[in-house]
Predicted model as a PDB file, atoms N, CA, C, CB and O in Angstrom, pLDDT in the B-factor column:
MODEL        1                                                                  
ATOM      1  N   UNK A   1     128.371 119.829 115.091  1.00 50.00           N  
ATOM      2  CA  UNK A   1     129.366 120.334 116.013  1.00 50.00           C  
ATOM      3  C   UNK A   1     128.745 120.455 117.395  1.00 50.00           C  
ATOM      4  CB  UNK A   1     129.926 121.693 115.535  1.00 50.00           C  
ATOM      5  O   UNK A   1     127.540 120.703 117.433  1.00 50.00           O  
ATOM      6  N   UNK A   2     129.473 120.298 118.638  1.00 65.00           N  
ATOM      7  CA  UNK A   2     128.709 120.088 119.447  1.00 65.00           C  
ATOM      8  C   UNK A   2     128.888 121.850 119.696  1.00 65.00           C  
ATOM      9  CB  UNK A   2     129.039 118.820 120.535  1.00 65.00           C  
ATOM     10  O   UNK A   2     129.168 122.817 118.987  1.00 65.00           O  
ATOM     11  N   UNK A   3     128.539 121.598 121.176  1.00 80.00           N  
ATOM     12  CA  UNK A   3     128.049 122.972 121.806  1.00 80.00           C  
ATOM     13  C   UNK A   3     129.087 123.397 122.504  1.00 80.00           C  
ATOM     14  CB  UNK A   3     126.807 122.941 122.740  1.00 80.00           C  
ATOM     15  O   UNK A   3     129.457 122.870 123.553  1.00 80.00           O  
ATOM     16  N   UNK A   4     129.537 124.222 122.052  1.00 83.00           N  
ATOM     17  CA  UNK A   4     131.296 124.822 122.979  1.00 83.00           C  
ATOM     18  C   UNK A   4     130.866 126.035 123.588  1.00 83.00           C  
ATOM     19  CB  UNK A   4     132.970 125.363 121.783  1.00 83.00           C  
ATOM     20  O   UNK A   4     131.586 126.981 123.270  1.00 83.00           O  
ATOM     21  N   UNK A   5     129.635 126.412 124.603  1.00 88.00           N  
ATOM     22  CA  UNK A   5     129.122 127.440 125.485  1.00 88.00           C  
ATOM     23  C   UNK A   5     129.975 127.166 126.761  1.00 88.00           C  
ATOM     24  CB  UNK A   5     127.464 127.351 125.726  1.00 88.00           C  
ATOM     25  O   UNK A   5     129.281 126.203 127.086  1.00 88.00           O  
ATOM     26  N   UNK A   6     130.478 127.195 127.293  1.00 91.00           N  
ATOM     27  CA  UNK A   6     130.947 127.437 128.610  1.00 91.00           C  
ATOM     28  C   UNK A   6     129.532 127.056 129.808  1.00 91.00           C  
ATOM     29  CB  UNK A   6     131.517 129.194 128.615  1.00 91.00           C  
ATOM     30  O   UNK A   6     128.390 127.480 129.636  1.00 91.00           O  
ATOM     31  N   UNK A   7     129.787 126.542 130.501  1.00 90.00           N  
ATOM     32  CA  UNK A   7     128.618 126.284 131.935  1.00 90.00           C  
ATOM     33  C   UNK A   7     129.471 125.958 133.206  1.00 90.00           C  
ATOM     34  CB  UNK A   7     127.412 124.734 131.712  1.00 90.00           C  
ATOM     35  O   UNK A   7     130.622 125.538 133.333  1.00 90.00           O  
ATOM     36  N   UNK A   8     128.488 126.304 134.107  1.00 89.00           N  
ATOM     37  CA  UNK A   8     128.971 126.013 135.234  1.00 89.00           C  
ATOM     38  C   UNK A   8     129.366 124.562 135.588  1.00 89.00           C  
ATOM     39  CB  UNK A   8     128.139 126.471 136.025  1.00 89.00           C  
ATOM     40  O   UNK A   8     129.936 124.461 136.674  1.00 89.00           O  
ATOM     41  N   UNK A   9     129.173 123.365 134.864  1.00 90.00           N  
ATOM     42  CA  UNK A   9     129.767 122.502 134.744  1.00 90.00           C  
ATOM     43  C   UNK A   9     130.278 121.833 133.854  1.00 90.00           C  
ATOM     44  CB  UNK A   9     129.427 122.101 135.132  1.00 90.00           C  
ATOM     45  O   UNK A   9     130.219 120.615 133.687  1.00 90.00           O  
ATOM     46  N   UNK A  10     130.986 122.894 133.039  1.00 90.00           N  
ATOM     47  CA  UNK A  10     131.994 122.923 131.760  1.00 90.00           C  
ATOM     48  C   UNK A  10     132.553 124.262 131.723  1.00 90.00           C  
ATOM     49  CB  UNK A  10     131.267 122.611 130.277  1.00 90.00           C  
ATOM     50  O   UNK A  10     132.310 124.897 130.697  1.00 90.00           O  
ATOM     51  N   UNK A  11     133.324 124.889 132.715  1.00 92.00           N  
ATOM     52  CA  UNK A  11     133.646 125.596 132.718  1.00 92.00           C  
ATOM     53  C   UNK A  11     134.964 126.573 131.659  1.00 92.00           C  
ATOM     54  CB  UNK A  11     133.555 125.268 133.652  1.00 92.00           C  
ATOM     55  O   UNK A  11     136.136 126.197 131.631  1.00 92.00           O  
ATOM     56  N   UNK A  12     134.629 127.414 131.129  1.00 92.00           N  
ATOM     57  CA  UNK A  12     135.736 127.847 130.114  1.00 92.00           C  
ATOM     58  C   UNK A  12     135.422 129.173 129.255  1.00 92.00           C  
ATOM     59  CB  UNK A  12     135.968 126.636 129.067  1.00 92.00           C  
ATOM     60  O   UNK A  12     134.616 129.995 129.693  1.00 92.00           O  
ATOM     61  N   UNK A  13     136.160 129.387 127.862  1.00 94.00           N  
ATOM     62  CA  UNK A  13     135.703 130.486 127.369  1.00 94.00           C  
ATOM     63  C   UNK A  13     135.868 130.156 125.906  1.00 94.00           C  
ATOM     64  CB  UNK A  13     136.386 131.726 127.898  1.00 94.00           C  
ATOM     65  O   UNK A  13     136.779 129.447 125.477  1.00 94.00           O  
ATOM     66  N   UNK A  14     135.159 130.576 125.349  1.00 95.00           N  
ATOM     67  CA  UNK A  14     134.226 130.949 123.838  1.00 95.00           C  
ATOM     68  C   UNK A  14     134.333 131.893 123.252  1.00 95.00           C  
ATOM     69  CB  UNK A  14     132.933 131.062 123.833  1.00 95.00           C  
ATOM     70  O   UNK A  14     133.623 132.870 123.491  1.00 95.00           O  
ATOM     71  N   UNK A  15     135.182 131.884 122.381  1.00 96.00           N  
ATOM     72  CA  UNK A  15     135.373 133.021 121.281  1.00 96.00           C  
ATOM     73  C   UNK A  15     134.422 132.646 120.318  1.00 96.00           C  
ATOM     74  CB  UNK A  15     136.875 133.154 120.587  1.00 96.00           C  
ATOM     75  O   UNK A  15     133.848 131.595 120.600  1.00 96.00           O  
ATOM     76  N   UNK A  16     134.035 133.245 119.140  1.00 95.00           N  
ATOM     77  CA  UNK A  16     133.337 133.331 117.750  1.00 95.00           C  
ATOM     78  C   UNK A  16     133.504 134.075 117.023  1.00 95.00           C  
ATOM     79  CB  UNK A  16     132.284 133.408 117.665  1.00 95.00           C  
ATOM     80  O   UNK A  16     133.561 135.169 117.585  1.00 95.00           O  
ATOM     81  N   UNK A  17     133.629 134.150 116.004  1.00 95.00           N  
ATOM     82  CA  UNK A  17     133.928 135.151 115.009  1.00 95.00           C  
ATOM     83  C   UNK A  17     133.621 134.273 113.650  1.00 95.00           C  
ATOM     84  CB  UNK A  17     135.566 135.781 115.153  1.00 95.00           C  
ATOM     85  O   UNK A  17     134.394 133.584 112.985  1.00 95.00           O  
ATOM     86  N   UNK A  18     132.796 134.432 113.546  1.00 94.00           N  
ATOM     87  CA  UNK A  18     132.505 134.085 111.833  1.00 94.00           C  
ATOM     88  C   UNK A  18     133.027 134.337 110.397  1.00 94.00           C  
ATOM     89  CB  UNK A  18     131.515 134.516 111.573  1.00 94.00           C  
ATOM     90  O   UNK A  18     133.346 133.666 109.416  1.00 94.00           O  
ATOM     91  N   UNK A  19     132.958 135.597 110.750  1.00 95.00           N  
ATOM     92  CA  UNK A  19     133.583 136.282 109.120  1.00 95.00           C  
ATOM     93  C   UNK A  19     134.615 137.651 109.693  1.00 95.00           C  
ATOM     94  CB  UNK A  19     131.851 137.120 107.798  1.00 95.00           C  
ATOM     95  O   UNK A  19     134.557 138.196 110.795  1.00 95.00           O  
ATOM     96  N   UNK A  20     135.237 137.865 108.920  1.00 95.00           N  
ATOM     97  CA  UNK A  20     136.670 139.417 109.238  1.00 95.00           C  
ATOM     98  C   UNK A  20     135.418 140.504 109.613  1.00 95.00           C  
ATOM     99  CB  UNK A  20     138.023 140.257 107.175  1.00 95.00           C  
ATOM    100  O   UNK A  20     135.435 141.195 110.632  1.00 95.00           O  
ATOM    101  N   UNK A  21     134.091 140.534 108.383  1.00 96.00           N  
ATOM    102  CA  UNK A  21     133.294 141.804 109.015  1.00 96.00           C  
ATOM    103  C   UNK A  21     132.428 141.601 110.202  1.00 96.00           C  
ATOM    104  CB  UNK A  21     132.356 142.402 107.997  1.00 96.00           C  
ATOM    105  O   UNK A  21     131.973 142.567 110.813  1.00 96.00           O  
ATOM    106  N   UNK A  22     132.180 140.340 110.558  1.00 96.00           N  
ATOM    107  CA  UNK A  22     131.385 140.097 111.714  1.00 96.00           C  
ATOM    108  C   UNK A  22     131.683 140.348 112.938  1.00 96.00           C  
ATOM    109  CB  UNK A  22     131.115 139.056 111.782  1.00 96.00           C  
ATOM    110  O   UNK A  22     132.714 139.868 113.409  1.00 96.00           O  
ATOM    111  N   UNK A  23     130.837 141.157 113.710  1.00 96.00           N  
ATOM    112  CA  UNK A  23     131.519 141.057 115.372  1.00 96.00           C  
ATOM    113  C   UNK A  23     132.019 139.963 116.343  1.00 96.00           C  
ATOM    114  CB  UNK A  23     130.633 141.492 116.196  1.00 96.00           C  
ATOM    115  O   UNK A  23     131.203 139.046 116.431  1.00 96.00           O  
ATOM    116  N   UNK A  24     132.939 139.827 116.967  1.00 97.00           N  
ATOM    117  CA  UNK A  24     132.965 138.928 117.263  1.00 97.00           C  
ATOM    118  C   UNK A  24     132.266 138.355 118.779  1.00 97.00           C  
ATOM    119  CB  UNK A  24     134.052 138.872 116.987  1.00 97.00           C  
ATOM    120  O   UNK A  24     132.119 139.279 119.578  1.00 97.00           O  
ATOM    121  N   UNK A  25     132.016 137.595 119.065  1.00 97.00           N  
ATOM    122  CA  UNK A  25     130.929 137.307 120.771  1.00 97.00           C  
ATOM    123  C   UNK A  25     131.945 136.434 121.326  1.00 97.00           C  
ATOM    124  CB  UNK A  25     128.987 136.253 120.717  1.00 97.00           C  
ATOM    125  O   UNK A  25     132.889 135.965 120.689  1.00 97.00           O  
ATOM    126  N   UNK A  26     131.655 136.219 122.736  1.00 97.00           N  
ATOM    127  CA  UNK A  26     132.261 136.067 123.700  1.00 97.00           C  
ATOM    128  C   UNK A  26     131.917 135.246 124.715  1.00 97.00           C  
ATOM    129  CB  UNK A  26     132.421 136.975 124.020  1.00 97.00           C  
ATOM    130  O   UNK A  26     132.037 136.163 125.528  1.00 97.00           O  
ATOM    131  N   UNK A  27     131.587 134.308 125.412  1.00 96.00           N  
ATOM    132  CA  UNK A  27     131.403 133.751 126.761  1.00 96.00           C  
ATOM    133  C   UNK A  27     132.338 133.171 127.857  1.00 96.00           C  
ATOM    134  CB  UNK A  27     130.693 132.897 126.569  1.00 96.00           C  
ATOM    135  O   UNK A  27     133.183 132.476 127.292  1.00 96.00           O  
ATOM    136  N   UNK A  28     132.530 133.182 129.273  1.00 95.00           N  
ATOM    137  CA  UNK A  28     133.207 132.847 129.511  1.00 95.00           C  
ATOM    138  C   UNK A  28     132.517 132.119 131.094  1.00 95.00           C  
ATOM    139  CB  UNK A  28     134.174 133.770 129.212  1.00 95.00           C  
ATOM    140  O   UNK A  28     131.581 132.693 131.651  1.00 95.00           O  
ATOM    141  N   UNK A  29     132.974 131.143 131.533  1.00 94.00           N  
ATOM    142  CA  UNK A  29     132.456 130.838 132.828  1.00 94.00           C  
ATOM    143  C   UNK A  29     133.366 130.207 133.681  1.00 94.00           C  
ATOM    144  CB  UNK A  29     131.347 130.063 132.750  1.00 94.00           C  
ATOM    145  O   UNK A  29     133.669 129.061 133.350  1.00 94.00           O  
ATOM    146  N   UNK A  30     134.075 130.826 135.077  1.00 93.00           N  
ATOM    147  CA  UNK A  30     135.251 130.379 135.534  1.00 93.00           C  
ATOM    148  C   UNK A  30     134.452 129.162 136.536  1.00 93.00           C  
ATOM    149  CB  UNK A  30     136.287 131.683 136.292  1.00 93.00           C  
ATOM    150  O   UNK A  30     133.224 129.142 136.608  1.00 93.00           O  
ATOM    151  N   UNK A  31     135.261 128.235 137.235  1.00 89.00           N  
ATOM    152  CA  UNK A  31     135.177 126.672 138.080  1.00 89.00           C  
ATOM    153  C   UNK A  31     134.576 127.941 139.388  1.00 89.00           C  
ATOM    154  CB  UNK A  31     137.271 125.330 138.462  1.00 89.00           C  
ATOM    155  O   UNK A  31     133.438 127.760 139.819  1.00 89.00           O  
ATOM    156  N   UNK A  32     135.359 129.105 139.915  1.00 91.00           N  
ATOM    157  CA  UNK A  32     134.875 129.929 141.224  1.00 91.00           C  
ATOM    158  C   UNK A  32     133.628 130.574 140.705  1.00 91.00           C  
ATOM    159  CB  UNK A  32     136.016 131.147 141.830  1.00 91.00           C  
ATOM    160  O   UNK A  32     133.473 131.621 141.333  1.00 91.00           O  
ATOM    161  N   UNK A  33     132.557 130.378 139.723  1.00 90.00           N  
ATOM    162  CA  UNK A  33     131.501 130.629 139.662  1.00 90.00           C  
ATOM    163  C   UNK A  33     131.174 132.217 139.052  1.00 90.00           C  
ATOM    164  CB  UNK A  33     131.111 130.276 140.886  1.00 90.00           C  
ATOM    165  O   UNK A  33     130.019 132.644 139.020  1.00 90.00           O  
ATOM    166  N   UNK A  34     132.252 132.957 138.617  1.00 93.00           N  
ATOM    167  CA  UNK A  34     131.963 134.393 137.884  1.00 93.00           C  
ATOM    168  C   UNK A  34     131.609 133.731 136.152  1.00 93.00           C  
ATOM    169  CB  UNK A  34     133.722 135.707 137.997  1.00 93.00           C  
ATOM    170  O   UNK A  34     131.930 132.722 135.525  1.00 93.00           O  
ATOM    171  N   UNK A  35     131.003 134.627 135.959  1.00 95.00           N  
ATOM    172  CA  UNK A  35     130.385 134.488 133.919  1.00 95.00           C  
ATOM    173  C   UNK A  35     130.532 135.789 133.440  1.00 95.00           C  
ATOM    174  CB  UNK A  35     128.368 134.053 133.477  1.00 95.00           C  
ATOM    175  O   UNK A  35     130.676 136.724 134.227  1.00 95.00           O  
ATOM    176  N   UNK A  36     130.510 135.963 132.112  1.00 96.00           N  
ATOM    177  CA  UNK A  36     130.585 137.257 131.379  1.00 96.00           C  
ATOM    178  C   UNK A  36     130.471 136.704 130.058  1.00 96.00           C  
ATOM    179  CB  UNK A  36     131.922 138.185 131.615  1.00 96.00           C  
ATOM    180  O   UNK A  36     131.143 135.777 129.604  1.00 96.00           O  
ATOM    181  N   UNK A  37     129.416 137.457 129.387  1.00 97.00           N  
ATOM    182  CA  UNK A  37     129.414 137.493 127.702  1.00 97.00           C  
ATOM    183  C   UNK A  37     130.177 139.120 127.214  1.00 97.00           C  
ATOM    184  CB  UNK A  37     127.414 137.383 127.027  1.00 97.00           C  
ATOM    185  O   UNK A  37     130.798 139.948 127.880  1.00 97.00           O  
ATOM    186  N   UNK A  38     129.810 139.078 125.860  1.00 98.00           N  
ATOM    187  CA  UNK A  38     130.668 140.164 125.449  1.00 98.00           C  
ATOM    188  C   UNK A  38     130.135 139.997 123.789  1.00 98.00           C  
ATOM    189  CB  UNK A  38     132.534 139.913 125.859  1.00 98.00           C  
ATOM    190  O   UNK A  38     129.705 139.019 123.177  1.00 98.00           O  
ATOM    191  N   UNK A  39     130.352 141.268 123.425  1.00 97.00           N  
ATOM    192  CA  UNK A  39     129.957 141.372 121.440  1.00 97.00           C  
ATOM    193  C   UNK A  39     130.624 142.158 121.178  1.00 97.00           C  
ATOM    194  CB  UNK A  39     128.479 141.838 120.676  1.00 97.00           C  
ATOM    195  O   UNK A  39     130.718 142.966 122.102  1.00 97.00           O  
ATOM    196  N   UNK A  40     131.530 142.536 119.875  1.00 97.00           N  
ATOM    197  CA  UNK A  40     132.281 143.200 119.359  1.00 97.00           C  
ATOM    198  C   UNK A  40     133.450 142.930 119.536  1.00 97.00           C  
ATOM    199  CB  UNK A  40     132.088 144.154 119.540  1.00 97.00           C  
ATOM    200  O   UNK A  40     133.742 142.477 120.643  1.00 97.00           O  
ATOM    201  N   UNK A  41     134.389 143.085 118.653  1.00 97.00           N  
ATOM    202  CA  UNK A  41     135.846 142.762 119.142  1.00 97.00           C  
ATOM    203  C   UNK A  41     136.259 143.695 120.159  1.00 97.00           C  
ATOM    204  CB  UNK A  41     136.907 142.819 118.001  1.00 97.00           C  
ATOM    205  O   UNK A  41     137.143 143.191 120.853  1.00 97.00           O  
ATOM    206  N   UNK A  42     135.995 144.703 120.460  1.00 97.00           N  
ATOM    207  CA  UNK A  42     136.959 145.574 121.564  1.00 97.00           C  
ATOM    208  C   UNK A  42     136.352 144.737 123.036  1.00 97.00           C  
ATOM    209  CB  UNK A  42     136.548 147.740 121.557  1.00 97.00           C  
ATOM    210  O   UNK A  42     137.177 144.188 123.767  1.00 97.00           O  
ATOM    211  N   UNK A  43     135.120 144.704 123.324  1.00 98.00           N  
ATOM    212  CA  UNK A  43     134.531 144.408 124.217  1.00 98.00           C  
ATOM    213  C   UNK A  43     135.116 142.480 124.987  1.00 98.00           C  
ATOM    214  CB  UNK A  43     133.008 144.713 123.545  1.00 98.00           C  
ATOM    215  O   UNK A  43     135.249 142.047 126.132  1.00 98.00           O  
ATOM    216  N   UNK A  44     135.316 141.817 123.458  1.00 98.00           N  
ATOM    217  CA  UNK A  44     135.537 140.773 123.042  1.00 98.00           C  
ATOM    218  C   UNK A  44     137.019 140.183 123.909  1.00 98.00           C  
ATOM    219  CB  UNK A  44     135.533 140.971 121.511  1.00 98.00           C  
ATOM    220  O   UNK A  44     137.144 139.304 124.762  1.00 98.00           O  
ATOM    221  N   UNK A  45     138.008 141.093 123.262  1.00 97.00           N  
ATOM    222  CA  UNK A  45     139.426 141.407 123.358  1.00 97.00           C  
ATOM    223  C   UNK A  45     139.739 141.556 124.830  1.00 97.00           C  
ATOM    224  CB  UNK A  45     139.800 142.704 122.552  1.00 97.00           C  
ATOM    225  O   UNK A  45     140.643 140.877 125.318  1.00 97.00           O  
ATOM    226  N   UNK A  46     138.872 142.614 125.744  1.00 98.00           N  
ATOM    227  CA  UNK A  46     138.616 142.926 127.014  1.00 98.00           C  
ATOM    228  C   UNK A  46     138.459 141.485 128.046  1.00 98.00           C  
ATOM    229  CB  UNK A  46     137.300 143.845 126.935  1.00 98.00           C  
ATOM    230  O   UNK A  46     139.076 141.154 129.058  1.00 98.00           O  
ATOM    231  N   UNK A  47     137.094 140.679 127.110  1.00 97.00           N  
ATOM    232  CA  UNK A  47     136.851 139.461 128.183  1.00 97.00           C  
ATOM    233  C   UNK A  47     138.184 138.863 128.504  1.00 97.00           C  
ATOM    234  CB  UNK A  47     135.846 138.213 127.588  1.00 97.00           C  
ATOM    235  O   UNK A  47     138.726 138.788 129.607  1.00 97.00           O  
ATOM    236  N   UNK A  48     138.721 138.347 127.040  1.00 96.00           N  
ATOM    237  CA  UNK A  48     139.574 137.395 127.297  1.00 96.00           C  
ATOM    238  C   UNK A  48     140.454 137.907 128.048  1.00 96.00           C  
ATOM    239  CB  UNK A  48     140.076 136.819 126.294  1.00 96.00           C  
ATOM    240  O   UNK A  48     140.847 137.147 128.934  1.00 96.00           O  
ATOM    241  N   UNK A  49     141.124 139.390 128.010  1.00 95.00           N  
ATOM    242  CA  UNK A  49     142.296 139.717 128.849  1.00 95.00           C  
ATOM    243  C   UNK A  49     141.598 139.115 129.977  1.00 95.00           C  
ATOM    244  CB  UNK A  49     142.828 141.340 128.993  1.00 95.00           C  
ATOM    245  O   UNK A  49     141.990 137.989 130.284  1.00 95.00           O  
ATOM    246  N   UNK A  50     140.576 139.658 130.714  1.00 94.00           N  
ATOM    247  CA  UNK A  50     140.556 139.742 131.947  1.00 94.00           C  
ATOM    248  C   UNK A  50     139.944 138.605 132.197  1.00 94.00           C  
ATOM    249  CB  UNK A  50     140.046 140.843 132.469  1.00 94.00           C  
ATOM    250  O   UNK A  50     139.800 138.611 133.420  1.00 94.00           O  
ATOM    251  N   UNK A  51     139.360 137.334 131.647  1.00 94.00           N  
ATOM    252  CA  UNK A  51     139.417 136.196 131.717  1.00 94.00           C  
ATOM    253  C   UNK A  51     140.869 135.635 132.544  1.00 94.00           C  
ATOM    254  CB  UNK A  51     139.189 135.820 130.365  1.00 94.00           C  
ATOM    255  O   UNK A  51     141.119 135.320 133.707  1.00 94.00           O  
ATOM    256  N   UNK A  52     141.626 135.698 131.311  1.00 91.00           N  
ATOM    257  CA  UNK A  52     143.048 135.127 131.313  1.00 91.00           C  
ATOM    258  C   UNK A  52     143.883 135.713 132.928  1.00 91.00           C  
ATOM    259  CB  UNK A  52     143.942 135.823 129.678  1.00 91.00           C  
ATOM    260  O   UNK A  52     144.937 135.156 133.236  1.00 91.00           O  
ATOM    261  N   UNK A  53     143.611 136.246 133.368  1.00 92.00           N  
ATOM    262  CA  UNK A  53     144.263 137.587 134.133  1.00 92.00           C  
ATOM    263  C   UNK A  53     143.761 137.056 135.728  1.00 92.00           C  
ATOM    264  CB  UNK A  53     143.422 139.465 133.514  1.00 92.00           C  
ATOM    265  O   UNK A  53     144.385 136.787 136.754  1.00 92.00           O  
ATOM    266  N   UNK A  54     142.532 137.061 135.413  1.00 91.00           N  
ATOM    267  CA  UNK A  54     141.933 136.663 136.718  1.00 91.00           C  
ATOM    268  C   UNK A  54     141.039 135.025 137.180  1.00 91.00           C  
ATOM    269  CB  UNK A  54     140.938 137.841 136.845  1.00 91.00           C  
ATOM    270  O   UNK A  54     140.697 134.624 138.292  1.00 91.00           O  
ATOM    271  N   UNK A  55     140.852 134.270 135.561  1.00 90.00           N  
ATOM    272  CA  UNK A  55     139.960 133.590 136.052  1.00 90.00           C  
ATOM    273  C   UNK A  55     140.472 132.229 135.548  1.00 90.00           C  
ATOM    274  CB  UNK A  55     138.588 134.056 135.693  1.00 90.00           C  
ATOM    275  O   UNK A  55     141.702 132.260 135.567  1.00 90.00           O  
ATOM    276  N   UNK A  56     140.057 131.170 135.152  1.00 80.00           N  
ATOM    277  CA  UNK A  56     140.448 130.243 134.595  1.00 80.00           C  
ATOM    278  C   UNK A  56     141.355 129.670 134.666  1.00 80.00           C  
ATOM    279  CB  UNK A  56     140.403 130.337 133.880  1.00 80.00           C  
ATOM    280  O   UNK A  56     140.992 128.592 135.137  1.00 80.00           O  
ATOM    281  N   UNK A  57     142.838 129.629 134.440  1.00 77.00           N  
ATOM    282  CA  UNK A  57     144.041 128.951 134.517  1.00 77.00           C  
ATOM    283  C   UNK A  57     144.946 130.319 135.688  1.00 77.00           C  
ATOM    284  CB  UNK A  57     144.761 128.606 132.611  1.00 77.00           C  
ATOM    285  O   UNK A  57     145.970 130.070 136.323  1.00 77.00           O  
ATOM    286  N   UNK A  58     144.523 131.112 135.691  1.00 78.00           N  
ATOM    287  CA  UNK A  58     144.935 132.144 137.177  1.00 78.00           C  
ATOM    288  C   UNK A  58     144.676 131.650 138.085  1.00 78.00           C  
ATOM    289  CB  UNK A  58     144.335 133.438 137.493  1.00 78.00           C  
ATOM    290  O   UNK A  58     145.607 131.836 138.869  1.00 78.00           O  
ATOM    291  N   UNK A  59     143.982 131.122 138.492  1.00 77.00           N  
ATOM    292  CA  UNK A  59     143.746 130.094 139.655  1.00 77.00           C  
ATOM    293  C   UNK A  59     144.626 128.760 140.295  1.00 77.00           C  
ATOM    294  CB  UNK A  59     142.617 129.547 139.258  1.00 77.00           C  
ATOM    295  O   UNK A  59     144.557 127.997 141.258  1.00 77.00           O  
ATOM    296  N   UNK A  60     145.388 128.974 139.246  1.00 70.00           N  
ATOM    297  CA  UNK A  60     146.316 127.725 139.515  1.00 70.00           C  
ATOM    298  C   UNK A  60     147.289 128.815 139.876  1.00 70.00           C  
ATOM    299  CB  UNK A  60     146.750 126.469 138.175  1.00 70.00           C  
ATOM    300  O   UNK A  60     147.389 128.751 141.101  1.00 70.00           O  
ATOM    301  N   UNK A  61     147.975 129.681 139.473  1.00 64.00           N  
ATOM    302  CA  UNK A  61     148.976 129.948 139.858  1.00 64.00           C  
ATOM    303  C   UNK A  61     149.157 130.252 141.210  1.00 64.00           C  
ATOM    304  CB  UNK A  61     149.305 130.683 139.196  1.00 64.00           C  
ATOM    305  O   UNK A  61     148.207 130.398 141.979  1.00 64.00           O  
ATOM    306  N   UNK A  62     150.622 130.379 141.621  1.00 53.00           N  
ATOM    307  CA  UNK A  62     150.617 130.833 143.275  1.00 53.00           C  
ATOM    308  C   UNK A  62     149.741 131.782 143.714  1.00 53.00           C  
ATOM    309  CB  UNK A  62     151.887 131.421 143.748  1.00 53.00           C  
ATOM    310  O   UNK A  62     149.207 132.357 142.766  1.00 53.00           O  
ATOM    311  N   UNK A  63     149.395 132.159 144.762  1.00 50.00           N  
ATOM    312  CA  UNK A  63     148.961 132.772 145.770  1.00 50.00           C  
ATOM    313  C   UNK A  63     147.908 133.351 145.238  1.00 50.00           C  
ATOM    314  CB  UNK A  63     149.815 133.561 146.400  1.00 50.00           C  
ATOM    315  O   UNK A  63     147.835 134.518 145.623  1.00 50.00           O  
ATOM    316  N   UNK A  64     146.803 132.962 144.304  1.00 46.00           N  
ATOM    317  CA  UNK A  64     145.453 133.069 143.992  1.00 46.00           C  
ATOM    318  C   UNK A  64     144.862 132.453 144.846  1.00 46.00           C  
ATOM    319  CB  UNK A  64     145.064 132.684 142.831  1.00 46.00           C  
ATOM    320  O   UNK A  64     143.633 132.381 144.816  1.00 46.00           O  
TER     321      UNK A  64                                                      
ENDMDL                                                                          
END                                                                             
C-alpha cells in the first residue's frame, strides 16, 4: 500500500484507525502551508472539523 501521509507536496488529510479499540491518528497538510497531527478519537474528530472548516476544500469557496 502506498503511503497516504499528507506533504507539502501532496497535500491532504489522513485518518487511521485500525481496530474499534484502537486510537485513532490523524494528519493533515493544507496547499496554504498549515499541518497538524492528532491521536485519539476526540482530538482526531477535532482535526478533521477544523481541517474541513478552514483548510483544504475551504479554500475554494467564496471569499476565503
Amino acid at each position: 500500500m502506498a503511503d497516504l501521509t499528507p506533504t507539502p507536496d501532496r497535500p491532504g488529510l489522513h485518518v487511521s484507525k485500525p481496530s474499534p479499540a484502537a486510537p485513532a491518528t490523524a494528519s493533515a497538510v493544507c496547499h496554504c502551508g498549515a499541518s497538524a497531527t492528532a491521536s485519539g478519537d476526540d482530538q482526531v474528530r477535532a482535526l478533521v472539523e477544523g481541517y474541513t472548516a478552514n483548510h483544504g476544500p475551504a479554500h475554494n469557496r467564496q471569499g476565503r
